[in-house]
N, C-alpha and C positions, 0 to 999 in steps of 0.2 A: 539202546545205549544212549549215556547223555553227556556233554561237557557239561560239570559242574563246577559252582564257584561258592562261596563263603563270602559275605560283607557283612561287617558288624554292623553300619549303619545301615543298613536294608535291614537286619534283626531289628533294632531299636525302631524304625518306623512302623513296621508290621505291628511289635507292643505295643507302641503309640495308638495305633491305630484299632487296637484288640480294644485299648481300654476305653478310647472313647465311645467305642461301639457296646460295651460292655460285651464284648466278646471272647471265648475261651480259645479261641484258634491256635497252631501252634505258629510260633514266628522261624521255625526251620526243620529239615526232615533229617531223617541220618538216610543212607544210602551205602554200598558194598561198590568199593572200587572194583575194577575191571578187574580178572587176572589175580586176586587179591582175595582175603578173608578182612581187609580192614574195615572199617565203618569210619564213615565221614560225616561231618553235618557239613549241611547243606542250605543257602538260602535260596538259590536258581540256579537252573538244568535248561542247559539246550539238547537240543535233538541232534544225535549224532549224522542223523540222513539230511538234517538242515543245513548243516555251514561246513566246508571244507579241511577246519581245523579251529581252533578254540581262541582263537586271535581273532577272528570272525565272527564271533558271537556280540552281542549288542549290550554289552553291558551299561548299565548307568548311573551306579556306584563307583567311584575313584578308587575305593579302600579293597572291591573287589580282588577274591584271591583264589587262582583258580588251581581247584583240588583235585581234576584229574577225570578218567571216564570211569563212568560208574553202570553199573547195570542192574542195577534191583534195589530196591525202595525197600527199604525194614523197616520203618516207625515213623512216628513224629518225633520233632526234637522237642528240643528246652520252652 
């Protein structure tokens, strides 16, 4: 299981970064909340056996929005 989080600007760099490399990469994953059938995208995941709670996580994006625990990885995103 992971603390996941959402930052548009973390998305926009990864692209950035796709194109100057000319690289297909994807710049976020979808992922299956906890407890849940929903699907989220995703741009970073902490380890749940890592940090005691999601406040705790090292984020370093400001725009960061944290989506929740999530437990299984289904695609790449956009």
């Amino acid at each position: 299981m992971w603390y996941a989080f959402y930052s548009e600007k973390q998305k926009k760099i990864i692209e950035q970064i796709n194109i100057l490399n000319n690289r297909k990469k994807p710049s976020s994953n979808l992922y299956k909340l906890y407890n849940s059938d929903k699907i989220v995208e995703i741009t970073s995941v902490f380890s749940y056996d890592d940090y005691n709670k999601h406040t705790d996580c090292d984020m370093n994006f400001d725009d960061a929005i944290y989506m929740g625990i999530v437990d299984e990885w289904i695609s790449v995103g956009k």
